[in-house]
C-alpha positions in Angstrom: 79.8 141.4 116.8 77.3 139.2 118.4 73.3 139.1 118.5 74.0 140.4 122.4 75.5 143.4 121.4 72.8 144.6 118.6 69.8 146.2 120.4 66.2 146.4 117.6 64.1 149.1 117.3 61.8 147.8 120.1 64.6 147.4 122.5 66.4 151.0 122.4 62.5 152.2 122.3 62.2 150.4 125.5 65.5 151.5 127.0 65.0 155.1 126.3 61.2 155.1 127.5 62.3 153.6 130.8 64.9 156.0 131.2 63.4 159.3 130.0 60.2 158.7 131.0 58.8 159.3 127.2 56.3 157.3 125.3 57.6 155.1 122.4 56.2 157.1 119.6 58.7 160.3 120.6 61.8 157.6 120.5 60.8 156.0 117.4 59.5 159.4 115.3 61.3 161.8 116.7 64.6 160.9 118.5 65.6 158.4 116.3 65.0 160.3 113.4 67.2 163.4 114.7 70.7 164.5 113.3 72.3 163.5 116.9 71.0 160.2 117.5 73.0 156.8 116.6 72.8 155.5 113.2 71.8 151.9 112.5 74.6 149.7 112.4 72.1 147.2 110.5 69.4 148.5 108.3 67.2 145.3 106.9 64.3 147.4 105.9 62.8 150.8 106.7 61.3 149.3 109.9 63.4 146.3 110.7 67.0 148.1 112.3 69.6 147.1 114.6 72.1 149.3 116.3 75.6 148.6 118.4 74.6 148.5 121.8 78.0 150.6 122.8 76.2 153.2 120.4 73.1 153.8 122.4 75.3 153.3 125.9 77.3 156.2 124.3 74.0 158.0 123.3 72.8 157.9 126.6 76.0 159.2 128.5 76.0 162.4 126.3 72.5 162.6 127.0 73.4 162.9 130.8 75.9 165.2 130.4 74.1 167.6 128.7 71.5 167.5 131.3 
């Protein structure tokens, strides 16, 4: 796994925000606290996360499909 394929907190918030038209604070407090979305693949601290890129890509095409 390299550093190009771990997205941090900021960069799914900004992902999602861009593509959902949300504000950050819904991302970060609400979806990424829910049952469905992707678990951290790297968990440093309770504010410092990484996750697998092919996570949130996976994420996002359920997302899409359920729409």
């Amino acid at each position: 796994m390299t550093s190009t394929d771990l997205m941090n907190t900021a960069q799914v918030a900004e992902l999602l925000c861009s593509i959902f038209g949300v504000e950050r604070r819904t991302v970060t407090e609400r979806w990424m606290k829910s049952e469905g979305f992707p678990k951290p693949a790297i968990v440093v601290s309770a504010r410092a996360k990484a996750w697998r890129r092919s996570d949130i890509e996976a994420y996002l095409s359920a997302q899409r499909q359920e729409a």
